[in-house]
C-alpha positions in Angstrom: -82.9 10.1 -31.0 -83.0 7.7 -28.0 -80.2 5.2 -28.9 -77.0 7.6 -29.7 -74.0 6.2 -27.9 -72.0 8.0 -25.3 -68.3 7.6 -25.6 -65.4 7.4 -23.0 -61.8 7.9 -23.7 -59.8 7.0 -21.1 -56.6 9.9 -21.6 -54.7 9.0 -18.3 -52.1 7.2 -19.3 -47.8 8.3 -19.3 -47.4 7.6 -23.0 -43.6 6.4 -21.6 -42.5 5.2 -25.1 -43.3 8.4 -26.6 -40.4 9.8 -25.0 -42.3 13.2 -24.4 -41.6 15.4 -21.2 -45.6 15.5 -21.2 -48.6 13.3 -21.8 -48.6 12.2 -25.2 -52.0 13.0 -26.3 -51.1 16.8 -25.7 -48.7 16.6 -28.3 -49.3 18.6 -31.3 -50.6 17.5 -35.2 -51.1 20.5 -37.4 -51.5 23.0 -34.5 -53.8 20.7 -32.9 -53.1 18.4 -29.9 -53.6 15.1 -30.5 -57.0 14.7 -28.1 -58.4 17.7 -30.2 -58.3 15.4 -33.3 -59.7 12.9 -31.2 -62.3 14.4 -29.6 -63.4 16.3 -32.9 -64.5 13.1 -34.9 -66.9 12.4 -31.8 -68.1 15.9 -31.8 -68.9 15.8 -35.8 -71.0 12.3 -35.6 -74.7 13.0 -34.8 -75.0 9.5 -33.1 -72.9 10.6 -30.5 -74.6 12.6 -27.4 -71.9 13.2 -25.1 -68.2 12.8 -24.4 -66.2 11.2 -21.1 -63.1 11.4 -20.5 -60.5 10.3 -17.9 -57.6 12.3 -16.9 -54.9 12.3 -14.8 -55.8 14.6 -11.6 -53.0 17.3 -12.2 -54.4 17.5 -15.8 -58.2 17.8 -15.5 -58.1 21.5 -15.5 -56.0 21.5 -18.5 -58.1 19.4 -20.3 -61.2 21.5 -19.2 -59.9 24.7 -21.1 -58.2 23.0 -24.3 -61.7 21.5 -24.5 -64.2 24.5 -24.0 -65.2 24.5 -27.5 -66.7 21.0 -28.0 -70.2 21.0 -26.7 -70.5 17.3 -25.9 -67.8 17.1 -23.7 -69.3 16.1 -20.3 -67.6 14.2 -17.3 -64.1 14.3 -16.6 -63.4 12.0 -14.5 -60.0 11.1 -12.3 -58.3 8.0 -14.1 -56.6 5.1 -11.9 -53.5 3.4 -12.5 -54.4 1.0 -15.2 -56.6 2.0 -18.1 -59.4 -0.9 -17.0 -59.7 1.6 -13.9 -59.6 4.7 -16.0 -62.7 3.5 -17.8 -64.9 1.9 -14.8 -64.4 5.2 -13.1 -66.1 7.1 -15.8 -68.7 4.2 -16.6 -69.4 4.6 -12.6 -69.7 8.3 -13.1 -72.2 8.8 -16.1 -75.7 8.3 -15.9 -76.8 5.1 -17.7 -77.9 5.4 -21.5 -78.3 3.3 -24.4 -74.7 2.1 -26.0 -71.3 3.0 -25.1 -67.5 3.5 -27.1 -64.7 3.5 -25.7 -61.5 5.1 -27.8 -58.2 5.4 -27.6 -57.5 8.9 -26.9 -54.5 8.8 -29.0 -56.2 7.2 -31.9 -57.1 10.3 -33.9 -57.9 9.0 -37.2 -61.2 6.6 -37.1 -63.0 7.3 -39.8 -67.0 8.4 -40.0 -67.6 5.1 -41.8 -66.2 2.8 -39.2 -68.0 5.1 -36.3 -71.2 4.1 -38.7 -70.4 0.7 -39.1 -69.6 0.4 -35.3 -73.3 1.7 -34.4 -75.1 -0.3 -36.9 -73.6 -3.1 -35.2 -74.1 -2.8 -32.0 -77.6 -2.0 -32.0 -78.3 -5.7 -33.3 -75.1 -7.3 -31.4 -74.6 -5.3 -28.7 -71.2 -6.2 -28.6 -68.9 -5.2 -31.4 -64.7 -3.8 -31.9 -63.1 -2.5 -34.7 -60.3 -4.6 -36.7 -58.3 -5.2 -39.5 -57.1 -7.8 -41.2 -53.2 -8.6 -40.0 -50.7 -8.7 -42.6 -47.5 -10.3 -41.5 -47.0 -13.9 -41.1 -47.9 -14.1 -36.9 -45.9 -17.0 -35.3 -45.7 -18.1 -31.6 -42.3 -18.0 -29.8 -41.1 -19.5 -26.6 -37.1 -19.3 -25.6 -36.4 -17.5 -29.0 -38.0 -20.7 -30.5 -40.8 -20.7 -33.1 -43.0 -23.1 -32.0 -46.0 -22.7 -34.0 -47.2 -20.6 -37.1 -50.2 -19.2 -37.2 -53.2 -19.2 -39.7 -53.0 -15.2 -40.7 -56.6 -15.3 -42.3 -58.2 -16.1 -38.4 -55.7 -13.3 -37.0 -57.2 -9.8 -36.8 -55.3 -6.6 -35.3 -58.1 -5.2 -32.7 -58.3 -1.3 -32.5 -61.2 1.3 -30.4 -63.5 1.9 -30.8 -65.5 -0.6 -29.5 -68.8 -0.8 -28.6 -71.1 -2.1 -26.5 -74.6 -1.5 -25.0 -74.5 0.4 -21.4 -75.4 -2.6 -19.1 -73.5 -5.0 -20.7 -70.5 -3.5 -20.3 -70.9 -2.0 -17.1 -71.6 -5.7 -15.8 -68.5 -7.1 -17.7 -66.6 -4.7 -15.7 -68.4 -5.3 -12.5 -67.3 -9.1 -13.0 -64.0 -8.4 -13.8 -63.8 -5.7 -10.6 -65.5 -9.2 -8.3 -62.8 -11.4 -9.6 -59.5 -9.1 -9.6 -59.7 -9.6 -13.2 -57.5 -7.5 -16.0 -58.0 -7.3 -19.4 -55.9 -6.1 -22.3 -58.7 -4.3 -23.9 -62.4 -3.6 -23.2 -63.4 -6.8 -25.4 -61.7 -9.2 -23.8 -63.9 -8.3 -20.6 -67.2 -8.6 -22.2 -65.8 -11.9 -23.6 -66.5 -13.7 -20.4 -69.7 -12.5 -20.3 -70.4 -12.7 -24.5 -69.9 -12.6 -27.8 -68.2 -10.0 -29.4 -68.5 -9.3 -33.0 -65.6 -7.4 -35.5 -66.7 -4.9 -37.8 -63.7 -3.9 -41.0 -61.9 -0.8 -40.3 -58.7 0.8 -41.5 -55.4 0.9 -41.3 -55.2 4.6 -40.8 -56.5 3.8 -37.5 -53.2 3.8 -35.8 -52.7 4.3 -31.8 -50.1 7.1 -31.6 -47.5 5.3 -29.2 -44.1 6.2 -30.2 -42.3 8.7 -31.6 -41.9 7.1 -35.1 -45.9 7.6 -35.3 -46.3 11.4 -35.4 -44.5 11.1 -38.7 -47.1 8.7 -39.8 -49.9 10.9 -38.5 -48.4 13.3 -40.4 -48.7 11.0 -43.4 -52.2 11.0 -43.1 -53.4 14.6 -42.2 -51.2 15.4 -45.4 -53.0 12.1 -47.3 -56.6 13.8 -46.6 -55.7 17.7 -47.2 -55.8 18.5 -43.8 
C-alpha cells in the first residue's frame, strides 16, 4: 500500500507537572511504560509503515532497548527545546512519504476507530486533527473579569493525532521556521498555510500530564479489560 502514513511522536519533553523524578512517558501502566502503550496502537494499525520518535539525547539509548520489539520503529531523532523543534527535527530526518501523524507520546489511549477516521480524512483533506466536543461552559477572562461567554457548540477540545500529507506539513513548518513562528500544536501551523478539518474522537483520549491522570488511565485499562 503506497499511501500508509508515517507517524512522529515527539517524547522529549520534562513532563514538570507530573512531579516524576523521570520523564513522564517512562512511567509505568499495567507493567507497561506509558510510550509502550503508545507506540503499540501504531504498531497494531496496518496503515501505519513506520514510527519516529524524538527523544531527549541522554535518553535515545534507553528508548532504543524498551523499544526492540516493535518493528516499525525507525528514526530516533535528538528533540530541541520546544516540541515545534522536536517534530521538525524528525520531519527533516525521515525520507519523504505519503501522509504524516503526529501524537502525543503520552496520549496512550486513541482508539483504532479514530486512527481510521483520521486516515480516511486526510487522504481527501489532507489536513485533519482529532477533537471532541467541550463540555463546560468556556468564558473569556481578563483581570479576574469575565468578559465574554462563549458559544460551547463552536468550541472543540483539540487532541493528536493529527494528520497531514508529507509536504504540506513539512512546508507549514518551513514557514513557521522563516518567520520565528510558534505554534501551540501542529494545526495551528498548517493553519496559515490551510484548512484544517476535525474528525470526532473520544474522551478516553486524554494527554497523561499530571499526576491525578495515571489514576484515570488506570480507569480506562480497567474499563477495556486490560
Amino acid at each position: 500500500m503506497t499511501n500508509m502514513y508515517d507517524v512522529i511522536i515527539p517524547a522529549a519533553g520534562m513532563g514538570k507537572r507530573m512531579q516524576a523524578n523521570q520523564n513522564k512517558i517512562l512511567l509505568t501502566i499495567n507493567h507497561k511504560s506509558i510510550l509502550e502503550h503508545t507506540v503499540q496502537v501504531f504498531q497494531n494499525d496496518d496503515n501505519c509503515r513506520a514510527i519516529h520518535l524524538a527523544a531527549q539525547r541522554d535518553e535515545i539509548s534507553t528508548l532504543q532497548s524498551m523499544l526492540t520489539n516493535y518493528s516499525k520503529i525507525d528514526v530516533i531523532t535528538e528533540g530541541g527545546s520546544e516540541r515545534q523543534y522536536s517534530i521538525y527535527n524528525v520531519l527533516k530526518a525521515i525520507a519523504p512519504c505519503e501522509y504524516v501523524f503526529v501524537h502525543d507520546a503520552a496520549r496512550p489511549f486513541v482508539t483504532q476507530d479514530t486512527l481510521n477516521k483520521l486516515y480516511e480524512s486526510v487522504q481527501q483533506n489532507h489536513s485533519v486533527i482529532a477533537a471532541v466536543k467541550v463540555k463546560d461552559t468556556i468564558k473569556r477572562i481578563e483581570n479576574n473579569q469575565v468578559e465574554e461567554t462563549l458559544k460551547r457548540d463552536e468550541l472543540w477540545q483539540i487532541q493528536t493525532p493529527q494528520a497531514f500529507s508529507y509536504q504540506l506539513l513539512l512546508d507549514a513548518y518551513n514557514k513557521a521556521d522563516a518567520d520565528y513562528f510558534l505554534g501551540t500544536d501542529d494545526a495551528s501551523l498548517v493553519e496559515r498555510v490551510s484548512k484544517v478539518h476535525i474528525v470526532e474522537s473520544d474522551y478516553d483520549n486524554i494527554k497523561i500530564t499530571t499526576p491525578e491522570d495515571m489514576f484515570f488511565a488506570e480507569a480506562i485499562l480497567k474499563k477495556r479489560g486490560l
